[in-house]
N, C-alpha and C positions, 0 to 999 in steps of 0.2 A: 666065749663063756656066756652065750645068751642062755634066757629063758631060767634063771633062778630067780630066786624074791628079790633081789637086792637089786634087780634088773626096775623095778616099781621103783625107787627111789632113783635112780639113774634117771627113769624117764621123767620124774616130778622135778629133778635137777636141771635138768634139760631145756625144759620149759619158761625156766624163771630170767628174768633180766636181769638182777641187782648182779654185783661181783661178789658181792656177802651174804650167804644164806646163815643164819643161826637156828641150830635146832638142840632141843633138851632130846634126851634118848626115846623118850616114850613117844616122842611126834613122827620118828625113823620107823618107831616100831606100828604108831599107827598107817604109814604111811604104806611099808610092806607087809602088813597085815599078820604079824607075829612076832614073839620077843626077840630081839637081838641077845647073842649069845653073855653067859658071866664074864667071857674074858672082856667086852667090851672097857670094863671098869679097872682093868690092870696094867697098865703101861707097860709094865715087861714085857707083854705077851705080844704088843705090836698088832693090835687089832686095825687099829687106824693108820698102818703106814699105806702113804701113796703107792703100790703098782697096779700094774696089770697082769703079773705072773701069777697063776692055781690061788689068788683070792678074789672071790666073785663081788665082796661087799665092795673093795677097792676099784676094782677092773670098773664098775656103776658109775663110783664119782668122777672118777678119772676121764672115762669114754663120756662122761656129759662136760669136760671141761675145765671141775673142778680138784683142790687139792684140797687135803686138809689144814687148812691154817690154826688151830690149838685146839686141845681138846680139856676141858676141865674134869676132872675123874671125878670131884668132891659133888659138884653141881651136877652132874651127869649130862654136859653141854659141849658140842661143837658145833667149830665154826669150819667152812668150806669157804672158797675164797676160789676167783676165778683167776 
């Protein structure tokens, strides 16, 4: 699943040392250089579950390392966790 946008945040993930990266949605979105999708914000929809199966956003953090460790829908904030 290379060479999609989400592959830009994988490699900005990749790079970093701490175990705890926090980012609000819009630093993701400057990071891959365009809006992440509305379901971001809906928990049903499972935007942010860890795999690597047919989701490219997932497949990014995962192959740099990390998981998702919580996401706040209100604040529009997650945390990644090595």
């Amino acid at each position: 699943m290379a060479g999609g946008k989400y592959d830009l945040l994988g490699e900005f993930l990749s790079r970093q040392v701490a175990n705890i990266i926090i980012f609000k949605f819009d630093e993701i979105e400057k990071i891959i250089g365009s809006s992440l999708p509305p379901s971001v914000t809906r928990p049903e929809v499972g935007w942010w579950a860890d795999t690597k199966n047919n989701r490219t956003q997932s497949y990014a953090w995962v192959n740099a390392g990390f998981k998702v460790g919580s996401v706040d829908y209100i604040k529009k904030i997650v945390t990644f966790t090595r």
